[in-house]
N, C-alpha and C positions, 0 to 999 in steps of 0.2 A: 409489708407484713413479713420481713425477716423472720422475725421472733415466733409471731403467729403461725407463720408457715412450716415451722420448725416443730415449736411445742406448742403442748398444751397451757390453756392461758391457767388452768390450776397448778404447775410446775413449773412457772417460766422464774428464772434467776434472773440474778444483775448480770449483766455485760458490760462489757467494754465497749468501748467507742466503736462504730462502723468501721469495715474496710474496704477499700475501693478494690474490687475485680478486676481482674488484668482482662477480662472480655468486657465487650461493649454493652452484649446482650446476654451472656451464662453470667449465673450463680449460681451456689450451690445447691440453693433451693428452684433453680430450675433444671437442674438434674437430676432432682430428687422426683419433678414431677416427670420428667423423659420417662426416669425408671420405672414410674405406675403406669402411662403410656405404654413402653415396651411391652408390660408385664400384661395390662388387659389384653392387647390384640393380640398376644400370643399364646394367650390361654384359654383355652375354648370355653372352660365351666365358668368361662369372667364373663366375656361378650357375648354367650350366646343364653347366662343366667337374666331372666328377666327382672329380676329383685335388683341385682347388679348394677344391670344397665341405668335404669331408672335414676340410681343413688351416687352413683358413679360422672358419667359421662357426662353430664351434663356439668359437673364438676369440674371436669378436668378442662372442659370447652371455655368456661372461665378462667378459669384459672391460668389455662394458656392465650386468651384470650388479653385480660387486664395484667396480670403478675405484675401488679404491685408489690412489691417487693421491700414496702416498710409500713411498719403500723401507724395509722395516721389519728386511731379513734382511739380512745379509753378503753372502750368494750368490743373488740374486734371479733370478727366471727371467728366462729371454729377453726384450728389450721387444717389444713390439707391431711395431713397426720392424726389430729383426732377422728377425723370423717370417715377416714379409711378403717379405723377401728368399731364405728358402729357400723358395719356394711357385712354382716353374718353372709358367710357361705355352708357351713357344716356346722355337726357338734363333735368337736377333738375328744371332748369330754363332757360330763354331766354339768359338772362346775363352769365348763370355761368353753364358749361357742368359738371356730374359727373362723376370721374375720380375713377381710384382703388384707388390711395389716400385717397380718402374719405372713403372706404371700411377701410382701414388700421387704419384710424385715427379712426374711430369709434370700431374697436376690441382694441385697446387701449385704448381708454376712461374704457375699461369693467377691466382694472388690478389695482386693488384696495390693495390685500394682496399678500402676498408670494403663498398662494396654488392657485392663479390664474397661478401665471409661475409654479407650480407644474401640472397643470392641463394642461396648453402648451406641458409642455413636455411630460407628457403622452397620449396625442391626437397626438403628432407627432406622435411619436410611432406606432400607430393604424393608420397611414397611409404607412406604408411600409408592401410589401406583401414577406413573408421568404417562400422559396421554401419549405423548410422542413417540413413546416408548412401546413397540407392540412385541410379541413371541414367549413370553419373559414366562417359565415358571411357575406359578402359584401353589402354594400350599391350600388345601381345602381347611387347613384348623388356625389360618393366622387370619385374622382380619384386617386386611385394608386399607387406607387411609387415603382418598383421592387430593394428588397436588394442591388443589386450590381450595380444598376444605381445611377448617382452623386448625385442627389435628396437626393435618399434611404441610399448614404455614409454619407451623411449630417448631416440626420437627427438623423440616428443610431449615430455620436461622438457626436452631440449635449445630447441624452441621454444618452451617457456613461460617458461623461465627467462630467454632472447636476450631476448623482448620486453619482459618487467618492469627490462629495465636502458635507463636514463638514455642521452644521447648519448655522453656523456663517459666513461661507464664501458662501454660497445662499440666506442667508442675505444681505450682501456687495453688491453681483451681483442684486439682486433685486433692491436695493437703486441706483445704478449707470442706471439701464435698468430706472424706473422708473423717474431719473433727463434729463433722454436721451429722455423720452414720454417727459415730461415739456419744453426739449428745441425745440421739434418738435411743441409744440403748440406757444410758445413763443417765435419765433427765435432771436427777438432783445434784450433777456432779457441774463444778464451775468451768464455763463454755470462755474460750475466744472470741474474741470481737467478731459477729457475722462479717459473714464479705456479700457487698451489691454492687447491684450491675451499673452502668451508668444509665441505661434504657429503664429499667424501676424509677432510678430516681427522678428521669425527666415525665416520666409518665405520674409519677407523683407531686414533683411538684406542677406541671400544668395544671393539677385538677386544683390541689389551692391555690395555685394564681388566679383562674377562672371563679373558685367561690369568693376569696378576696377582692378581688375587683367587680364582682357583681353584687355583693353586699349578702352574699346566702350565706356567708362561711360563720355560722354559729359559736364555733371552736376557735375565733379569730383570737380571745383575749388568753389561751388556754397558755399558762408556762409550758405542757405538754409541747403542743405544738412549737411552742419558741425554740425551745432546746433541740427539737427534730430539724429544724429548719439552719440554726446555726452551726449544728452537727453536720449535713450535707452541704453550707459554705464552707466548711474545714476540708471537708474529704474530697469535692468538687470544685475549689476553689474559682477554674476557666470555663465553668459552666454560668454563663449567664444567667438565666434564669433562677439559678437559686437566691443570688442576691435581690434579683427582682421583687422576689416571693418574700424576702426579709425585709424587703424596701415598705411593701403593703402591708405586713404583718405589724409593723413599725408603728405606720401610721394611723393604722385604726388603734392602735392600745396606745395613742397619744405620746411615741416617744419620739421625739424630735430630733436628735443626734443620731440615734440610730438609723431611722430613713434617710436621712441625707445622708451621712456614710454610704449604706446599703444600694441609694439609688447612686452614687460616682461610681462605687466601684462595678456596679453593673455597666456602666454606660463606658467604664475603662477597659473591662474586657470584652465587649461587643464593638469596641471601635479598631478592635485591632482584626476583626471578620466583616462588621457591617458598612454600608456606604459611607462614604462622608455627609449627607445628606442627615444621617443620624443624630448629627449633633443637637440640629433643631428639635426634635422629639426629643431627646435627654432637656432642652430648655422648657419644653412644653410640661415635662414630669417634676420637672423643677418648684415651674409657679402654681402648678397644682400642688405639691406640697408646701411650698411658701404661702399660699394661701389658706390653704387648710387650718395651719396653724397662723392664721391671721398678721402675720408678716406681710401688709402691703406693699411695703415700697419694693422691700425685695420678689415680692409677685410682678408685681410693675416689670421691673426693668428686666426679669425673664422674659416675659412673654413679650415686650417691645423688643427683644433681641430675636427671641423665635420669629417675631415679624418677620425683621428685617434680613435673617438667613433664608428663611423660606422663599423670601422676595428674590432673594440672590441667588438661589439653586431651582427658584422656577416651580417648586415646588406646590400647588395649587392646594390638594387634599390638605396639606398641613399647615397653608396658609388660611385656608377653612375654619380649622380648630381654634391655628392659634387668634381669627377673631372673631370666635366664639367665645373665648376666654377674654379678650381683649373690652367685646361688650360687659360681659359679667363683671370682669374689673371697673369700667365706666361705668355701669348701672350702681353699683357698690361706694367707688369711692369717686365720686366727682370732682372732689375739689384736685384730686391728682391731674387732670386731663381739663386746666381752665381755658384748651382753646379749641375742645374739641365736644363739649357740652349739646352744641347747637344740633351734632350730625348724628346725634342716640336715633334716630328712627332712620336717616338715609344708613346707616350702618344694618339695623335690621335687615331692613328690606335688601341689602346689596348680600348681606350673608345669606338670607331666605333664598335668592335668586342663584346662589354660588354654589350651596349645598346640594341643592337641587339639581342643578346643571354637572356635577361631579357625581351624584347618583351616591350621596352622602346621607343613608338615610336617618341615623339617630341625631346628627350635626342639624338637617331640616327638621325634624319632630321638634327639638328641641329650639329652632327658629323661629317654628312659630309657634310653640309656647309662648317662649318670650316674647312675640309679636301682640300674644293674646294678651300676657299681663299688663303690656306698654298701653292696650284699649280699655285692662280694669283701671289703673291708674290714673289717666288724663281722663276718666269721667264718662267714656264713651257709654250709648246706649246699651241697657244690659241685653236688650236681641243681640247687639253685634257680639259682646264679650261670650256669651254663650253659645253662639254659632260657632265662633271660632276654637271654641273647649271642644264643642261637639268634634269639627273635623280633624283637630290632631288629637282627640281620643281613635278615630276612625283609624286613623294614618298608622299610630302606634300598635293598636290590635292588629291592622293586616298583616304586618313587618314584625310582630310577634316581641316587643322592646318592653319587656315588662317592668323594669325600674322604671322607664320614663314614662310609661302610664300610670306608676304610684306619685310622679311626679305634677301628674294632667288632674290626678283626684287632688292633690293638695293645693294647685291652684284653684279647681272649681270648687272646693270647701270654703276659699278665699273668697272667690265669688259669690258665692254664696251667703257666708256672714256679712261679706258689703253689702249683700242688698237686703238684710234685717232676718234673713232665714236660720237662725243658731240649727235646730233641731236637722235640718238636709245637713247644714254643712256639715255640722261632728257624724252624720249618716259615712258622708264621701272622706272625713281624716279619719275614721276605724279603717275605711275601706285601703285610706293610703298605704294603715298603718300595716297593711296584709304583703305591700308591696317592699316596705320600705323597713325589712327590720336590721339598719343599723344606718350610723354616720348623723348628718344634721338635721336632714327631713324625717329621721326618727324619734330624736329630740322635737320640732317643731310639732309634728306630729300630738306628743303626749302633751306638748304644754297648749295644745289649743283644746284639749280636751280638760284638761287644768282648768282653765281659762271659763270653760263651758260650767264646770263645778262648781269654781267659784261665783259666777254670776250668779249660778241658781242657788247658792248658799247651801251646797249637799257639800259638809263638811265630812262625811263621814267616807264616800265615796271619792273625795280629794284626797285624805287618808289614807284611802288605801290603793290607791293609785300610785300616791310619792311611794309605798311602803314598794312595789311593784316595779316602778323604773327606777329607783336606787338597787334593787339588786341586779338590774339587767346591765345596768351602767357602773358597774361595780369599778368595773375596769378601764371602763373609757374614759379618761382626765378632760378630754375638752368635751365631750359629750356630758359627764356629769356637771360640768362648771355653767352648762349654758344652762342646764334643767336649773341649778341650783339659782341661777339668774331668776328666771322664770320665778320660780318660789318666793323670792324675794320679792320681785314684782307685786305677785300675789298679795303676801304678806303686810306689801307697803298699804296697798290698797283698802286691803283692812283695818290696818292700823288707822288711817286717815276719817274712812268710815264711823269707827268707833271713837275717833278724834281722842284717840292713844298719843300724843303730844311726845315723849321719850322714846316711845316705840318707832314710831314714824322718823325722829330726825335720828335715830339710831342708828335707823335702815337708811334715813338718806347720807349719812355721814359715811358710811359701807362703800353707796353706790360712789360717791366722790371719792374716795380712799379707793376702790377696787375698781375703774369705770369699766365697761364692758368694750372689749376689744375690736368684736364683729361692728362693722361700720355698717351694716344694715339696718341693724337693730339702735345706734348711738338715736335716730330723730327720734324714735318711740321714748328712747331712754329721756332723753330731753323733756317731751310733753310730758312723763311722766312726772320729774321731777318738779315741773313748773304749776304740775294736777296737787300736786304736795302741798307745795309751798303755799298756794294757794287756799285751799283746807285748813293749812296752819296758820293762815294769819299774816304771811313773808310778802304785802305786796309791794311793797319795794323794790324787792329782787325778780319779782314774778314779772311786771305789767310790762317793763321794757323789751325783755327778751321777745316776752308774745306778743306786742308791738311789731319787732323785729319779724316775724313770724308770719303773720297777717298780710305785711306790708311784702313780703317778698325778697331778696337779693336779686337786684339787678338784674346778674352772672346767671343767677339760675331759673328764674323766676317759670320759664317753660319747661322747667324737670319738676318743680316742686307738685307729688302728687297731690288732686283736690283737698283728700280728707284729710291732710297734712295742714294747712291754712282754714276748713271745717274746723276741726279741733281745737286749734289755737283761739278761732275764735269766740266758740262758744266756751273756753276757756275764761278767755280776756272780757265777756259778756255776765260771766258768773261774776268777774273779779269786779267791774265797774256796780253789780247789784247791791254785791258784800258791803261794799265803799260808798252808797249812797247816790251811785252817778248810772239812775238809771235808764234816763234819755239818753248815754251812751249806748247803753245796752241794745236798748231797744234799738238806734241807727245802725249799729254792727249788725243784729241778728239779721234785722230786716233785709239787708243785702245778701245775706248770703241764703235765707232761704229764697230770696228771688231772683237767685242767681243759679240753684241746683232745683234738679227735680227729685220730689220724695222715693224713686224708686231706685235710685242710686245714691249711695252711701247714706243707707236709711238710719244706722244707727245713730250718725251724726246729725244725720236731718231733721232728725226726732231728738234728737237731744237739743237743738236750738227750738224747737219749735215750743219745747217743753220749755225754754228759759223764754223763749217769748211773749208764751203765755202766762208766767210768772210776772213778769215785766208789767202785761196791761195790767194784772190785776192789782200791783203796788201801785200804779199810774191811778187806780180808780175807774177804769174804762171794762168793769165787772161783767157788762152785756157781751160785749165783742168777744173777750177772755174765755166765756162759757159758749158763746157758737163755737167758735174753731175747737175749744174742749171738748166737744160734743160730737163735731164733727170726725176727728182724730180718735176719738177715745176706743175704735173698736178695735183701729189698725197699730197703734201703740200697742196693746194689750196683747195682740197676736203676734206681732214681728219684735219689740224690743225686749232688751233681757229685764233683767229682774231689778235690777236698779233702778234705771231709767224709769220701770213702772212705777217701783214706788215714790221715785221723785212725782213723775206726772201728779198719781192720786192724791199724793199729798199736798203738791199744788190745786189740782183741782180742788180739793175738799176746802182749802184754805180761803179760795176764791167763792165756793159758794158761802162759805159763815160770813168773810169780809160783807158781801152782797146783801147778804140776810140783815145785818147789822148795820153798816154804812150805806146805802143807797136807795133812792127809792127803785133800784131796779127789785120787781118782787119774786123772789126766790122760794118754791116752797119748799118748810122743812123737811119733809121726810125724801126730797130729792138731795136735800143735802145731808140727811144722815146716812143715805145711801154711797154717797159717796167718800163720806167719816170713814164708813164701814171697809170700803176698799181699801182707803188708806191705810185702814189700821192693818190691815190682812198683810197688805204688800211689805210693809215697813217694820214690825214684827219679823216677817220672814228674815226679811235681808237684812235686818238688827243696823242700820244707817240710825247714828245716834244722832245728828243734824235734822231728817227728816222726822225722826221721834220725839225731837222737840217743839218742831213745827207741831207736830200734831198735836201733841199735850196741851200747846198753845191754845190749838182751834177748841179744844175739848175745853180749856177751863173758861 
């Protein structure tokens, strides 16, 4: 708060560049607070007024306290200087109340040479009382300040730090104090570049390092901020930390050159103070930004280097990390690591064991996370998956890890829509979204609520949701690119729906021209395309891949998650119905519902069960088709989204007219106009021009 601390924010002018303090710890503007220091304990109508005290002191306890010594906000508080002007002691005049202000202004008028600040500082001095120190003196009109009260820490580095500086640089400091009295008297006259301490600037930048890296820092994408921050790498150059701070600044506003600059030259002049041992951390900040911005290979071969230096300096805490990252990389990109596919869970479990025995405690939360997601994935029973959400929510709350608890709600929102619960899970991504406000779990976050919208066909609240995180993401380049994915997605899906034929190969002609980079997200992107092509008519292109699909890769076949081969098949089950082959159908589905249980990965499960009982009823087998219809129809209706229902009812409904008309099974009407009637309701809703045909059918 140079500026702030100086003027008023209604008079403050343009300046010039910052200047670096020839002290560690004075500036001018911490002289300026000595002098109100001085000034209350030595004036009795200051410390012993109670209006004063109140308005005052608790002031300055701050103030010497943080002295942050540059403005980091927009709308900064009041400076030091304004405060002291609302603080009435008398009335000089009718017109015009006297304030400590004036008190101050006039101890400033009195600094003419350099031994008037030599004489400051030894009058501070002489107000701090040293235990050690007995016999001494006292005035009954000065108050005080005990050694180790904030006051008394103050005033004691103000005098250590005055003395350890040269002639020439209490010179400097004088010329700058004294250009700081001239712009206190002349506020509208054009000022010199403030001078800061180096102590302001590491205590300022610490605190945005700290919001940066924990995802609070609101003001990440601010030019403000940018220009503060590039301004003290000029003025600080061999202070590490500032380019750190430009490293993270970097990367959350998606600029790629400038983080890696930012992060070598930090890690160049930390190597000429820090271990050798350091190198492997600058590799570890390395593939997290090589990652970030989806540079695999160059991720790769980072953190396979941090491996193997950590290995080599024995290193264990950072052999922790670096395979913690190492997993994430392997869970990510598999095809990178094809001789090491087999050992994804002895890797967990040996990092779970490591972190733990190292008393590592965000590296184990975050173990067994990952432990949890590797039991939603391979299908385990939802007790186990939810037990184990339960204990590293536990873990997290005790140890107080608040990102990675928004991290534990995003996976149990996960868990939660796998086992068919939409309405908890978007409960637990609001909740995430409390945790997680920036980077990609912020992103993921709004597009599963996207996602929720668009099921239920509330366009209007999808609407104003994109209206909502387009401006929050104004600025973030790969945060906006992943939403704008998502939209797409969205978009394709409707298009298809509505068997929008241009629309559709439009967006899929995008998706192949633009693919998405995140190797997480490519299998989804896949199914999706193959969900297209299929709708459109393309089964040529379609049936082989989801063949492919089905049947598994060798190589991977034990990674491949359930609902991953779920999908494809009740994909490849639609495609053989489309096509007339649907004794196919019926053999695929059959296996794979009697391969999972309904209460895991319910959405898929009920989606084959849904094409199942489509199947018997083209077969003619109209009895069996309406038992299990019958028997499903409440749990359908409660767990799956909106789609999925209207496909069901409009199967169902299809299957009782077929029944009514072809069979002697006897069906009565008004159970099957009952059933019309849902159809119409659901299908209508979700405007599915496919299922709307169907039904028109049954109707005519």
């Amino acid at each position: 708060m140079v500026v702030a601390a100086a003027l008023s924010p209604t008079t403050r002018v343009a300046v010039s560049p910052l200047v670096a303090s020839p002290s560690a710890f004075l500036s001018p503007v911490k002289l300026l607070l000595l002098v109100v220091v001085d000034i209350y304990c030595t004036t009795p109508y200051l410390h012993t007024n109670a209006n004063v005290v109140v308005q005052l002191l608790p002031r300055l306890i701050r103030e010497s306290t943080q002295s942050l010594a540059f403005d980091a906000t927009p709308n900064p508080t009041p400076s030091l200087w304004d405060h002291l002007e609302r603080i009435e002691i008398g009335s000089e005049a009718a017109d015009r109340p006297y304030t400590v202000q004036d008190d101050v202004a006039d101890r400033l008028s009195e600094f003419t040479t350099i031994a008037d600040l030599d004489a400051l500082i030894a009058q501070a001095l002489g107000l701090v009382v040293f235990q050690t120190l007995t016999g001494d003196a006292q005035d009954d009109e000065v108050q005080y300040v005990e050694e180790s009260s904030v006051l008394g820490l103050f005033i004691r580095r103000c005098w250590l730090a005055y003395k350890q500086l040269e002639f020439h640089e209490a010179s400097r400091l004088y010329q700058q104090f004294t250009r700081l009295i001239q712009a206190l008297r002349e506020p509208h006259q054009p000022r010199t570049a403030p001078m800061i301490a180096r102590f302001d600037v590491e205590q300022f930048i610490d605190a945005q390092v700290q919001a940066l890296a924990d995802g609070s820092q609101t003001n990440a994408f601010s030019p403000h901020l940018t220009r503060q921050l590039q301004s003290l790498g000029r003025l600080f150059p061999q202070l590490p930390k500032t380019h750190f701070a430009q490293y993270l600044a970097a990367a959350r506003q998606g600029d790629y050159d400038n983080a890696r600059q930012s992060l070598h030259r930090f890690f160049d002049y930390m190597g000429d103070r820090g271990p050798k041992t350091l190198y492997q951390y600058a590799l570890l900040n390395l593939a997290c930004l090589e990652s970030q911005f989806h540079h695999d290979a160059d991720a790769i071969r980072a953190i396979q280097e941090a491996v193997a230096v950590a290995r080599e300096n024995r290193d264990q805490g950072c052999l922790s990390y670096a395979a913690s990252w190492l997993y994430r990389l392997l869970r990510s990109h598999p095809h990178q690591f094809p001789g090491q596919r087999a050992s994804e869970q002895q890797m967990l479990d040996s990092l779970a064991g490591k972190t733990k025995q190292l008393n590592l405690i965000h590296l184990q939360c975050l173990s067994e996370l990952n432990r949890t997601r590797q039991r939603l994935l391979q299908g385990h029973p939802p007790a186990a998956v939810l037990e184990g959400l339960m204990k590293c929510l536990l873990l997290l709350r005790t140890h107080r890890l608040s990102r990675a608890v928004g991290t534990c709600f995003m996976l149990t929102a996960a868990a939660w829509q796998t086992y068919g619960y939409g309405p908890v899970a978007i409960l637990y991504t609001q909740l995430q979204l409390l945790y997680h406000g920036a980077g990609d779990e912020q992103v993921y976050g709004y597009c599963q609520l996207a996602r929720f919208c668009a099921e239920h066909n509330d366009q209007q609240s999808l609407q104003a949701l994109d209206i909502h995180v387009r401006q929050i993401l104004a600025a973030d380049c790969n945060a906006m690119a992943s939403w704008q994915a998502c939209q797409r997605d969205l978009a394709l899906e409707q298009a298809v729906f509505q068997q929008d034929g241009p629309t559709a190969a439009h967006i899929l002609a995008a998706i192949a021209t633009n693919p998405t980079t995140q190797s997480e997200h490519q299998t989804s992107s896949t199914i999706k395309q193959l969900w297209s092509e299929l709708y459109l008519g393309h089964y040529a292109k379609a049936f082989p891949k989801l063949r492919a699909m089905v049947d598994g890769h060798p190589e991977s076949a034990d990674r491949q998650p359930p609902f991953v081969q779920m999908t494809a098949r009740n994909l490849l089950a639609r495609g053989y119905v489309k096509t007339g082959l649907v004794s196919n159908a019926v053999l695929i589905l059959g296996e794979l519902l009697a391969n999972k249980e309904p209460c895991t990965f319910a959405n898929e499960w009920l989606t084959a069960l849904t094409e199942y009982i489509r199947c018997l009823g083209l077969l003619g087998q109209y009895q069996y088709a309406l038992q299990l219809a019958d028997a499903m129809a409440q749990t359908l209706t409660a767990r799956a989204h909106l789609y999925l229902q209207s496909r069901f009812w409009a199967t169902y409904a299809s299957i009782h007219r077929a029944a009514q008309l072809g069979s002697d099974y006897d069906v009565p009407w008004p159970r099957a106009a009952e059933a019309i009637a849902w159809a119409q309701a659901y299908v209508t809703q979700h405007q599915c021009v496919e299922d709307m045909a169907e039904l028109n059918s049954i109707m005519g």
